[in-house]
C-alpha positions as CSV (number, residue, x, y, z in Angstrom):
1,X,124.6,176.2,102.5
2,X,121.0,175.1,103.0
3,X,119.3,171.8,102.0
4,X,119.9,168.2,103.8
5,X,123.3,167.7,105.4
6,X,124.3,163.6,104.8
7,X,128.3,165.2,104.7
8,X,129.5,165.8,108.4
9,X,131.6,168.2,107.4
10,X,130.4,169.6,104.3
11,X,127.2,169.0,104.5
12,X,126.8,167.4,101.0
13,X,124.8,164.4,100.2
14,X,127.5,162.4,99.3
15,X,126.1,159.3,100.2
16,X,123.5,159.8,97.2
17,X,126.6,161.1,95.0
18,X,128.2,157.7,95.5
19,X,125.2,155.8,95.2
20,X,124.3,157.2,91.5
21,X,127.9,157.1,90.6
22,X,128.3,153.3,91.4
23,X,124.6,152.8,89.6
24,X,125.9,154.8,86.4
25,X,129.7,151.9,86.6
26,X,127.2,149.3,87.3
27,X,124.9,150.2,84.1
28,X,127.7,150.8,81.9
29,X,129.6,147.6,83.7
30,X,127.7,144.4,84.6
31,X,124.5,145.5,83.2
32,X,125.5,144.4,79.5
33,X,127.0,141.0,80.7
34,X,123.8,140.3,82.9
35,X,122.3,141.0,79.6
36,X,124.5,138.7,77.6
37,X,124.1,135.7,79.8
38,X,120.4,135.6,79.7
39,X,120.3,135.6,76.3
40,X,122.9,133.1,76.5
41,X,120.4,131.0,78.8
42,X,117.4,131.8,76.7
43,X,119.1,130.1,74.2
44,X,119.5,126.9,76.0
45,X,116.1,126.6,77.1
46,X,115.1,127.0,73.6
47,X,118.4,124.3,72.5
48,X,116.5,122.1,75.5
49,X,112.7,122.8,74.2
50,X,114.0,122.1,70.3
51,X,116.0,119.1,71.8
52,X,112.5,117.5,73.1
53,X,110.6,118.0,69.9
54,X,113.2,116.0,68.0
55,X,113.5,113.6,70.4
56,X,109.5,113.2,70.2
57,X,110.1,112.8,66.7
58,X,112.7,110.4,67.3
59,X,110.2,108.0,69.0
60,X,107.0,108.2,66.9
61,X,109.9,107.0,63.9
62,X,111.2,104.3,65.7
63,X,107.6,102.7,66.6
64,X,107.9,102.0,62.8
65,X,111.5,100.8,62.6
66,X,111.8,98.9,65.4
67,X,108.9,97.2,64.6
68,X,111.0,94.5,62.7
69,X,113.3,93.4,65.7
70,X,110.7,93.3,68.1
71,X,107.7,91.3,66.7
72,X,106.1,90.9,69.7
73,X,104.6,94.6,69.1
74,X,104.8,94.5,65.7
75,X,101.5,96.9,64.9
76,X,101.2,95.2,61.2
77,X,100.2,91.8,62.6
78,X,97.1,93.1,64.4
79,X,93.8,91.6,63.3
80,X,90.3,92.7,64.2
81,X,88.3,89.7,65.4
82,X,84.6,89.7,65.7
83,X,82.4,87.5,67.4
84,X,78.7,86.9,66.6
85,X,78.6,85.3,70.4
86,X,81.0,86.1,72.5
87,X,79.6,84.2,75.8
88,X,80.6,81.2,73.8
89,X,83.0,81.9,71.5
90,X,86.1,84.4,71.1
91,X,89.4,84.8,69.3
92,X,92.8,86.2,69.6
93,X,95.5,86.5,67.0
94,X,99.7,86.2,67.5
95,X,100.4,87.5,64.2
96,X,98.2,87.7,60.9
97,X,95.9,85.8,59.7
98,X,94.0,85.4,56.6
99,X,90.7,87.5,56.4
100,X,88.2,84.6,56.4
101,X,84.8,83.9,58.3
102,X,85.1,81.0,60.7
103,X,82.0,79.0,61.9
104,X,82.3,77.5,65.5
105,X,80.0,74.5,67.1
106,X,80.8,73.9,70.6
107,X,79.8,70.6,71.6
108,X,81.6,70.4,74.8
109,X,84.1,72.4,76.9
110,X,86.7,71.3,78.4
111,X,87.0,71.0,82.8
112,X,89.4,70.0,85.0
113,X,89.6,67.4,86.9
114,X,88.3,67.4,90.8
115,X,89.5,65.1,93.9
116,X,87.4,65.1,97.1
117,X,87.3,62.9,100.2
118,X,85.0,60.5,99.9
119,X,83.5,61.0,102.7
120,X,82.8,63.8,105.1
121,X,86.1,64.4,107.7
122,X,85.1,64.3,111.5
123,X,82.1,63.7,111.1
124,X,79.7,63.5,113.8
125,X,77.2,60.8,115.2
126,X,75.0,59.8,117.5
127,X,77.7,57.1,118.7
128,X,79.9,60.3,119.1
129,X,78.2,63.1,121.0
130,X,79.4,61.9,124.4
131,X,82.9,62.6,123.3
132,X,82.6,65.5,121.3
133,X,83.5,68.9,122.5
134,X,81.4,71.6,121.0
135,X,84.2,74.2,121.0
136,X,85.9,71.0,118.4
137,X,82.5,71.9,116.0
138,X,82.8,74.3,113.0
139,X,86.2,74.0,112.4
140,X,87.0,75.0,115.9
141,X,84.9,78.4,115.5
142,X,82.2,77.3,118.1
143,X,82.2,79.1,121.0
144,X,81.1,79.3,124.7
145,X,79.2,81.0,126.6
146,X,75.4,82.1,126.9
147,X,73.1,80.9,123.8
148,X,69.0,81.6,123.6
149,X,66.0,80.0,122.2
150,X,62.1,81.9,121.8
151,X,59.4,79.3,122.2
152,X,56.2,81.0,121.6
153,X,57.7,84.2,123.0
154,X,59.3,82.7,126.3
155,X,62.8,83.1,126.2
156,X,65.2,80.3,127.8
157,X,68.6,80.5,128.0
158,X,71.6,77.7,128.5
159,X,75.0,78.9,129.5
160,X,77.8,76.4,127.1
161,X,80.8,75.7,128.8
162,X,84.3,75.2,127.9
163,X,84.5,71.6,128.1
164,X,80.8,70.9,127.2
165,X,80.7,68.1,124.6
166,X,78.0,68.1,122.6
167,X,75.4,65.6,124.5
168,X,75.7,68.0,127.6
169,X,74.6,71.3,125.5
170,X,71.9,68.4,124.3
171,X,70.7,68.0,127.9
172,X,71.2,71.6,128.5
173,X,68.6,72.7,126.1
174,X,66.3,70.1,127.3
175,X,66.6,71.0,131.2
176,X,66.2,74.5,130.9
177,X,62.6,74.2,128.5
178,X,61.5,71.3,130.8
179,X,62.0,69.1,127.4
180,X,59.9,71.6,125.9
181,X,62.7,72.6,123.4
182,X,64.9,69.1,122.4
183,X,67.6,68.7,120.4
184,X,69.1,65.7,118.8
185,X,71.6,64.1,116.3
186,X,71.1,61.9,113.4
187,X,72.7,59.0,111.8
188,X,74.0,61.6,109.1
189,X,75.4,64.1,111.9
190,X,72.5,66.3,111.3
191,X,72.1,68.8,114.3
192,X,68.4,69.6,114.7
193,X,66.0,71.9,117.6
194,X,62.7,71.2,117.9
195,X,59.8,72.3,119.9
196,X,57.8,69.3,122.2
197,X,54.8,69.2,123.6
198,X,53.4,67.3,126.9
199,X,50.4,64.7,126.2
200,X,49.3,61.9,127.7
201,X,50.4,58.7,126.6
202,X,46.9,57.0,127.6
203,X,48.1,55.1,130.3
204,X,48.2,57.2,132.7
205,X,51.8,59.1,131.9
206,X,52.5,60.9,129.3
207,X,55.1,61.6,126.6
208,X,56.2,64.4,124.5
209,X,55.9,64.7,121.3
210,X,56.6,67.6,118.4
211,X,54.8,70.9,118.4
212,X,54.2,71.8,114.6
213,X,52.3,74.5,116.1
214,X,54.8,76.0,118.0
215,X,56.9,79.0,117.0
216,X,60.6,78.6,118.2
217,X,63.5,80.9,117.4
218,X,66.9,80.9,118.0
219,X,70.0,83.3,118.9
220,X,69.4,86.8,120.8
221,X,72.3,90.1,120.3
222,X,73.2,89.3,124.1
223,X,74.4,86.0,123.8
224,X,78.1,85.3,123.9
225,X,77.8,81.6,121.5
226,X,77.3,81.5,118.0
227,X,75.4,77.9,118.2
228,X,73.6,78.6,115.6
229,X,76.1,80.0,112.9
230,X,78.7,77.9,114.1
231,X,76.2,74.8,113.4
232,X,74.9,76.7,110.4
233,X,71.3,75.9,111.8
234,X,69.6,77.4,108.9
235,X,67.3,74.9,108.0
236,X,63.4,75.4,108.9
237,X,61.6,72.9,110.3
238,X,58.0,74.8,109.5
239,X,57.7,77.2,112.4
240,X,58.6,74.9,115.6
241,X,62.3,73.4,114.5
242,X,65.5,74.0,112.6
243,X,67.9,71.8,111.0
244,X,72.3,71.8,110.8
245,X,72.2,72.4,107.0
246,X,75.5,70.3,107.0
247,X,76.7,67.1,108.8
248,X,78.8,68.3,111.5
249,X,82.3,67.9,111.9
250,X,85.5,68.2,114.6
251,X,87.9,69.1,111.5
252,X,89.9,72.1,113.3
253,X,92.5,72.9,110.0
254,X,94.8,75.2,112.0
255,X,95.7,71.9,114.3
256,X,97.8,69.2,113.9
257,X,97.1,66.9,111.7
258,X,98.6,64.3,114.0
259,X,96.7,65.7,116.6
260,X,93.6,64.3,117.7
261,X,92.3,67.1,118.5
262,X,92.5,67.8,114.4
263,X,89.6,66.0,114.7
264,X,90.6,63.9,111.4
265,X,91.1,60.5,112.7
266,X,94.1,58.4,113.1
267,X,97.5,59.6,111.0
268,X,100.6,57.6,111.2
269,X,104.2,57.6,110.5
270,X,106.2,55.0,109.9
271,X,109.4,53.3,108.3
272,X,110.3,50.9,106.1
273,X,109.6,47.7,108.4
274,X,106.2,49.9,109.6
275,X,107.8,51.0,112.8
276,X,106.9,54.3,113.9
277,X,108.8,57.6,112.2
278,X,108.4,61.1,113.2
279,X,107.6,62.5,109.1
280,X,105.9,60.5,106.0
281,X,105.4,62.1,102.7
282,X,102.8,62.4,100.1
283,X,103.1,62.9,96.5
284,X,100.5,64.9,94.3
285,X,101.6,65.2,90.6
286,X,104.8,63.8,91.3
287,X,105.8,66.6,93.4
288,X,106.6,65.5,97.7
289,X,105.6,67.0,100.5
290,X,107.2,65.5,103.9
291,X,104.2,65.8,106.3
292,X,105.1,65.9,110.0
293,X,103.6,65.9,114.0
294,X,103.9,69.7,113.4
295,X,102.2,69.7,109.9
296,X,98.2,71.3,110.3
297,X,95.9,70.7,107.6
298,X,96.3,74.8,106.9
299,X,99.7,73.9,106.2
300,X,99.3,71.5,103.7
301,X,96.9,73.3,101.7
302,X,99.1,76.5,101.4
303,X,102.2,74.5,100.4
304,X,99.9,73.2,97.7
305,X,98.9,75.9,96.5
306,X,102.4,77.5,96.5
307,X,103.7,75.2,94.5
308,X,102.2,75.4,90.7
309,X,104.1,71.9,89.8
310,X,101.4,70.6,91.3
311,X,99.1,71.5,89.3
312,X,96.1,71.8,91.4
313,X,94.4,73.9,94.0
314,X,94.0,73.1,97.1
315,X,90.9,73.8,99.3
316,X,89.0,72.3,102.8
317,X,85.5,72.9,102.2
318,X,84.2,73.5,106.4
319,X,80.5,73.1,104.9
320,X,80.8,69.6,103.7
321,X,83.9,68.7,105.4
322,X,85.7,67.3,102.4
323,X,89.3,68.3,101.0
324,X,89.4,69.0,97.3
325,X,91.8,69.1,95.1
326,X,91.1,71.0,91.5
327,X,93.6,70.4,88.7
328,X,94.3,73.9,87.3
329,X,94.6,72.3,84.1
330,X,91.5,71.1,81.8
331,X,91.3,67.8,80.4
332,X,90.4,64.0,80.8
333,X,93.3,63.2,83.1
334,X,93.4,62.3,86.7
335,X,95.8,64.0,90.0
336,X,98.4,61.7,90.5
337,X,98.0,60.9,94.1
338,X,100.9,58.4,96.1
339,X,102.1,58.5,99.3
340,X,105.2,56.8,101.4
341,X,105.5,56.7,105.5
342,X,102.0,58.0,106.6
343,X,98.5,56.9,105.7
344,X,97.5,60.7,105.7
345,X,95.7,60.3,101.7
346,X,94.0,57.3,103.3
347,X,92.7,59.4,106.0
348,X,91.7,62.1,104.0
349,X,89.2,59.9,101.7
350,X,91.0,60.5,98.6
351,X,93.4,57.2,98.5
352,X,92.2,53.2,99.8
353,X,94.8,50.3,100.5
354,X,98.5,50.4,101.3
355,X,102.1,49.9,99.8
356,X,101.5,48.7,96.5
357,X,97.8,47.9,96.9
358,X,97.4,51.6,97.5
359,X,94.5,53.0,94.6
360,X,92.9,56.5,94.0
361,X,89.7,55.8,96.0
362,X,86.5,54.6,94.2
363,X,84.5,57.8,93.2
364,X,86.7,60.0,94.7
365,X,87.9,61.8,91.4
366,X,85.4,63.1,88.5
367,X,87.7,63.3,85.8
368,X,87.7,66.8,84.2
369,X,86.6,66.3,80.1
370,X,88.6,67.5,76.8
371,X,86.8,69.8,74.8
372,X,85.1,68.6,72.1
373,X,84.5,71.7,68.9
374,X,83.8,72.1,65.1
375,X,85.5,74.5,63.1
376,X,84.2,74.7,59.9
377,X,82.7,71.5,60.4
378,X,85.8,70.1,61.4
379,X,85.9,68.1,64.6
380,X,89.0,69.0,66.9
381,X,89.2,67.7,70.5
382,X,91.1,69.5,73.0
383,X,92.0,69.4,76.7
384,X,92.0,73.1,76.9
385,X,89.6,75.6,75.9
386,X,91.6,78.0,73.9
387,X,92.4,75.9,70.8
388,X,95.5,77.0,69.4
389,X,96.5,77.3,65.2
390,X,98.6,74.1,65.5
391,X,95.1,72.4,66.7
392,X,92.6,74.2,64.2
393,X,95.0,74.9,61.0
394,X,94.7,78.3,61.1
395,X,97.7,79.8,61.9
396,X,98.4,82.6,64.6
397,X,94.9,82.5,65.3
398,X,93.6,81.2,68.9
399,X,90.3,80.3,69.7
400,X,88.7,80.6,73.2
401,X,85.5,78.9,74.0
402,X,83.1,79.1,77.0
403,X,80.1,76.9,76.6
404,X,78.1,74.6,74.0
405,X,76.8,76.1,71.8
406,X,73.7,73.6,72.0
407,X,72.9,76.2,74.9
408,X,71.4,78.9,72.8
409,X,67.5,79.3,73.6
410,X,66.7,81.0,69.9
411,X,68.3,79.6,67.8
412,X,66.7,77.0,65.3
413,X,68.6,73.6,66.0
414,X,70.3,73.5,62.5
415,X,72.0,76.8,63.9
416,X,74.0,76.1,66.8
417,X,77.5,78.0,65.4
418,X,79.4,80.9,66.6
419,X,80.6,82.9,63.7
420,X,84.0,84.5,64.1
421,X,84.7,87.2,61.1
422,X,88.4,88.2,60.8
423,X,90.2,90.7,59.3
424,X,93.7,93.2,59.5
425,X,93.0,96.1,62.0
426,X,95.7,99.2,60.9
427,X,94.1,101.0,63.6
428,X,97.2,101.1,65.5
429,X,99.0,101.8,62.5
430,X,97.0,104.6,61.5
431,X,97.8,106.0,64.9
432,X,101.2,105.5,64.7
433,X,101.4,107.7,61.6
434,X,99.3,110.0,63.4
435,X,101.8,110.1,66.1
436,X,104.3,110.7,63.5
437,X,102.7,113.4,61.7
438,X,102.0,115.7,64.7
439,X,105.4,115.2,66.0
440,X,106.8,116.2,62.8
441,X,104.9,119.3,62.6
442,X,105.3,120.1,66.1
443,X,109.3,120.1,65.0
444,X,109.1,122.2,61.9
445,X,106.7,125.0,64.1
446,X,109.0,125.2,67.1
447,X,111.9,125.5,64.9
448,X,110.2,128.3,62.8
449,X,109.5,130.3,65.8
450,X,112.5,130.0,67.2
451,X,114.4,130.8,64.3
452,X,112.5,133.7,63.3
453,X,113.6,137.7,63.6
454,X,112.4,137.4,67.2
455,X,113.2,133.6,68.0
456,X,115.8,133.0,70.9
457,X,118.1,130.9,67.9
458,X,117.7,133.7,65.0
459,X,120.6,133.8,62.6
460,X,120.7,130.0,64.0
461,X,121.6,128.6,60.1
462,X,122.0,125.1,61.7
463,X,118.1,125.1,62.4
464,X,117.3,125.8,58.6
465,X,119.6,123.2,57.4
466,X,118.1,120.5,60.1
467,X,114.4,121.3,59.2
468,X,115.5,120.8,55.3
469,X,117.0,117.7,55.9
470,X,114.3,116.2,57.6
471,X,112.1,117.7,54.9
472,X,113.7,116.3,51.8
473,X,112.7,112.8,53.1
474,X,109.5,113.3,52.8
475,X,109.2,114.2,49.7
476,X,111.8,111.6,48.7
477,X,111.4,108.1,46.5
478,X,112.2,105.4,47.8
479,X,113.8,102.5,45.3
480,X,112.0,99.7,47.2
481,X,110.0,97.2,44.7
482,X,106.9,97.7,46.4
483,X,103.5,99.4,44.7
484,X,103.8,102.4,46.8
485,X,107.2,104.4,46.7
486,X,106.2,107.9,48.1
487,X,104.4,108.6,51.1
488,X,102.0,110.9,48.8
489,X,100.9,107.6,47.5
490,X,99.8,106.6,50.8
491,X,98.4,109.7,51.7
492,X,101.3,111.6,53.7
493,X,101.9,114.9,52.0
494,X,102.7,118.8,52.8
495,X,99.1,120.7,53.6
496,X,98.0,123.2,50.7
497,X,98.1,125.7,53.4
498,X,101.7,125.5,55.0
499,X,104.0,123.7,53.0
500,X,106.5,122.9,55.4
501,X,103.9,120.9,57.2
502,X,102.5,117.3,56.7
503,X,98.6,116.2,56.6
504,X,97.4,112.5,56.4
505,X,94.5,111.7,54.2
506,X,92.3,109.5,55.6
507,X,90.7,107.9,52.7
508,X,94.0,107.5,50.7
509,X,95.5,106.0,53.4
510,X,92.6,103.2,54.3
511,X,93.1,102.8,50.4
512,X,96.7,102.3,50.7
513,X,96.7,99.6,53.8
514,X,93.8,97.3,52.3
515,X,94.7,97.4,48.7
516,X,99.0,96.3,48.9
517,X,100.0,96.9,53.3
518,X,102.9,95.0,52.4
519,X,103.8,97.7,50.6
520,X,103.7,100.6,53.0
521,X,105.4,98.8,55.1
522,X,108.0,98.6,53.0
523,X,107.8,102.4,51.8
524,X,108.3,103.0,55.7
525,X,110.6,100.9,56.6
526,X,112.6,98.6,53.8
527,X,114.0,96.4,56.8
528,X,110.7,94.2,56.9
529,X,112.2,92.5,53.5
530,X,114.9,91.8,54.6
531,X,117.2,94.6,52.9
532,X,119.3,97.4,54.2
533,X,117.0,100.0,56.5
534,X,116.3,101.9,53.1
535,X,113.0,102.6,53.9
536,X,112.1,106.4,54.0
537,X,111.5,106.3,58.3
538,X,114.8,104.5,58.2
539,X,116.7,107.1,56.8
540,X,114.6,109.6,58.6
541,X,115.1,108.4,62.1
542,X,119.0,108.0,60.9
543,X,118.8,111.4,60.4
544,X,117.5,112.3,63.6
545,X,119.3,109.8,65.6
546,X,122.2,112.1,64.4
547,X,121.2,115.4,65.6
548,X,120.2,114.0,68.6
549,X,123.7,112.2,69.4
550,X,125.0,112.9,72.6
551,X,128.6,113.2,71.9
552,X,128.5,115.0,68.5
553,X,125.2,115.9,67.0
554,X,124.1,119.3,66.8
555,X,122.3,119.6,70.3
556,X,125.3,118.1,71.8
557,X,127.7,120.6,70.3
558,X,125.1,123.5,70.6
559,X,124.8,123.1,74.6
560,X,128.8,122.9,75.1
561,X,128.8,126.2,73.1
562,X,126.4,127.7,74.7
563,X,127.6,126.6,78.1
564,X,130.9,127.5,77.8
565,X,130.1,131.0,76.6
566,X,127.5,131.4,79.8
567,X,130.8,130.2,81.9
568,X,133.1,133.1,80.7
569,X,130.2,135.0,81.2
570,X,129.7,135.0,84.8
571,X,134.0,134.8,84.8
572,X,133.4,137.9,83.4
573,X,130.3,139.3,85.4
574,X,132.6,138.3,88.9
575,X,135.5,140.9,87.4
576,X,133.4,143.5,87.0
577,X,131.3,143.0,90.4
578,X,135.0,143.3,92.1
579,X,135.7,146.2,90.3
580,X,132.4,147.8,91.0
581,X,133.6,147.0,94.8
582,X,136.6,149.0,94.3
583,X,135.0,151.4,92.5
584,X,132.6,151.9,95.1
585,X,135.5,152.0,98.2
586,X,137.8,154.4,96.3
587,X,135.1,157.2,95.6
588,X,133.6,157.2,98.9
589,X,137.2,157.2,100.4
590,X,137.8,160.8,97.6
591,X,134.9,162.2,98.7
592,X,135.7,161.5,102.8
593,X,138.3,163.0,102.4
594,X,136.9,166.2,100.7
595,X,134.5,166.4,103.5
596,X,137.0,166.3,106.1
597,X,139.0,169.4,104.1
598,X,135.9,171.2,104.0
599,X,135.2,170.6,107.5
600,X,138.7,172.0,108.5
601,X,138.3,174.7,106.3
602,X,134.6,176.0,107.9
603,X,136.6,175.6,111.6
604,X,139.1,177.9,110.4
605,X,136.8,180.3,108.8
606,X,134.4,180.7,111.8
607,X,137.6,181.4,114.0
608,X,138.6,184.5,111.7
609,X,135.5,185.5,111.5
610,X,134.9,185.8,115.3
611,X,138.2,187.2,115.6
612,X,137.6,190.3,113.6
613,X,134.5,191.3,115.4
């Protein structure tokens, strides 16, 4: 025999014999279940696919339905609100109201009510240079270290050290300009540099006096203090001089109050009998805060203003040096301000006097005011600015306003309103039946195609019987009392091209909402009266709610089916693949054995034939 020799006796390709014979079992084997299982799984992607559009469906329904146990979204009550001004006027609505056309006057607005210390905290003086520390100034932000000053070109430079109080950086500046550069603090703890002169007094010595003509300047990028931020010298004194633009102040917030290096002055603690205690406790709007050695200025003001029983705000204003407290509420009332073992309010300038005697201090609260509005020529006075129905008469309808009206610069002076035009907005409503409309057809289309001669569910009778009972509905009439009783009337209806799909007309339906809304929202859903869900969504979204049940509506039952079949399947697919095994081992065994006969065969046929040369 010639040709390629795979057999080793034979010479027969009977490696390719038993690879063509296995493909030819496999074809007529596991071919046709491979083929059954992925239409099997086809299926359930389209089961899945279907499953999503009704559940789409599903949703866009129940934005209707469930409307009526959830008012808080309830789309009907939406009103459209326009305001010929809104920087002073604006509106809101919590359910309907009336179309109408209100006139607002805003005489006043309403502000809250602010406490500040009387007077500025650590403040500075001449009396207290000598023991002030400079790194105590700007809330304990001033530092050491190398500072500049330009005097008509010519730098000099002091170096500040750590324990420098503030009269030694004042002789500092003067000794290193030879008194040419001075600075100085007034009554009012305002920090100034100045530029001097030498002139004789006329006596034979002489005294120094202000240079006006001199050009000074301060601060350099090499220096290593921030004098003049930290003392916010910012003030020009023409070209020769500058000015603190605040008094200056020890206050250092992130130190104990206690402390005197808090720079606040003297805070006690004590008992009953005025002994001394190691806590106190002050009181702001009735709500206590026990103030201890420990207890920093930082601290109070964050437990303040994490605690909204209070009320206020807390802030420490490092410019002015003051504490303030702002109510968070407008309106004419004052912060309630006591306090019990420690004089800390006293200290702080915002209480005088002790025990009983102990008062708000004089001037050191500007009560906030109550607004002050005409609606409609009614007056109604308020202590907030959003004036609620119970407060104007008109009911869900809230009115915000931001400043008098008496403000506008074109207006002639008998026309000082806001005008505030209401009406019902269906816009969300319209786009809820939108919603609904797409979804619906989205449903019908998927189920057409997939139904049809070359759908993944043809012959699928269940899908024809689903799309018809969704179907009826909308062509349905309903037996509410309302004016509207189809959703034709409203201007829901099948398209003149595709009947099995719905349109919306636009017109008709802006007809339907202004003219009777009560109405459609009855046609919809009959559970806004009151009644048995009998409106025409009801019954729809009953339908689907049904096919979609996850126990025993038709998707349910559909994937089981569908599962269960894909299960025998591959049971099925797994017997035939172990078959196909055997197959495979018994005919290469045969045809081994065939080669090995041939092979003893062509021995014995090669020694006759050499014997009878």
């Amino acid at each position: 025999m010639t040709g390629t020799i795979s057999g080793i006796g034979s010479g027969f390709d009977i490696s390719g014999w038993v690879s063509q014979l296995v493909a030819a079992k496999k074809s007529s084997t596991i071919t046709p279940i491979k083929q059954k299982i992925a239409a099997l799984e086809e299926k359930n992607t389209a089961i899945d696919k279907l499953q999503g559009k009704f559940s789409t469906l599903q949703s866009a329904l129940k934005t209707f339905t469930n409307t009526i146990y959830n008012s808080s979204s309830d789309m009907w009550t939406n009103t459209k609100i326009e305001s010929s001004n809104s920087a002073y006027a604006t509106a809101t609505s919590s359910g309907i109201v009336t179309a109408a056309s209100v006139d607002i006057e805003v005489e006043q607005v309403a502000t809250a009510t602010v406490a500040k210390s009387v007077r500025s905290l650590g403040a500075v003086s001449k009396e207290t240079i000598e023991q002030t520390k400079f790194k105590d100034l700007a809330n304990g932000q001033a530092k050491e270290g190398s500072f500049s000053m330009f005097l008509n070109g010519k730098e000099y430079s002091i170096e500040i050290e750590e324990e420098d109080t503030l009269k030694n950086v004042i002789d500092k500046i003067s000794e290193a300009s030879g008194n040419l550069i001075q600075a100085d603090v007034d009554n009012n703890g305002i920090f100034s540099i100045k530029a001097y002169k030498k002139e004789s007094d006329g006596e034979g010595g002489y005294v120094y006096n202000e240079d006006t003509s001199a050009k000074l300047s301060l601060g350099s990028s090499a220096d290593k203090s921030n004098l003049a931020s930290a003392l916010k010298m910012h003030n020009e004194i023409g070209t020769y001089g500058y000015n603190s633009s605040y008094a200056l102040s020890t206050v250092n917030t992130a130190v104990a109050m206690k402390d005197s290096a808090s720079g606040l002055g003297e805070i006690r603690f004590f008992d009953e009998e005025g002994a001394d205690a190691e806590s106190g406790t002050v009181s702001i709007n009735g709500v206590d805060f026990t103030i201890d050695e420990k207890t920093t200025l930082n601290d109070l003001i964050s437990r303040i203003n994490g605690n909204s029983d209070t009320h206020v705000k807390a802030t420490y204003d490092s410019l002015t040096n003051k504490l303030i407290l702002t109510s968070t509420e407008t309106g004419a009332n004052n912060i309630s301000l006591s306090e019990s073992g420690t004089n800390l309010l006293n200290v702080l300038g915002l209480t005088t006097g002790s025990g009983e005697e102990e008062v708000i201090a004089d001037g050191s609260q500007e009560l906030g005011k109550n607004a002050k509005v005409k609606i409609n020529g009614n007056e109604v006075i308020s202590a907030s600015n959003t004036i609620t129905g119970e407060s104007s008469g008109i009911t869900n309808l809230s009115i915000t306003v931001k400043k008098p009206t008496s403000e506008y610069s074109h207006n002639a002076d008998d026309d000082k309103n806001v005008t505030l035009n209401i009406e019902p907005d269906y816009t969300n409503v319209k786009n809820a039946l939108k919603t609904f409309v797409d979804a619906y057809n989205d449903v019908v289309s998927t189920a057409k195609t997939m139904g049809s001669k070359d759908g993944a569910l043809k012959h699928d009778a269940s899908i024809t019987s689903l799309l018809s009972s969704i179907r009826a509905i909308t062509s349905q009439v309903s037996n509410n009392d309302g004016m509207y009783t189809m959703l034709s009337q409203i201007g829901i209806s099948t398209t003149s091209t595709d009947t099995t799909k719905l349109s919306i007309d636009d017109s008709k339906l802006d007809e339907a909402l202004s003219q009777n809304f009560e109405s459609v929202k009855h046609l919809l859903s009959d559970g806004y009266a009151g009644k048995a869900d009998n409106g025409l969504f009801d019954k729809m979204v009953s339908t689907v709610s049904a096919v979609l049940d996850p126990t025993s509506g038709y998707f349910a039952n559909k994937t089981e089916s569908l599962d269960k079949q894909i299960s025998l399947m591959n049971t099925s697919l797994e017997r035939a693949n172990t078959k196909l095994t055997a197959y495979e081992t018994k005919i290469t065994k045969q045809f081994n054995k065939m080669d090995s006969t041939i092979s003893a065969l062509s021995t014995q046929l090669s020694t006759f034939q050499a014997y009878m040369r």
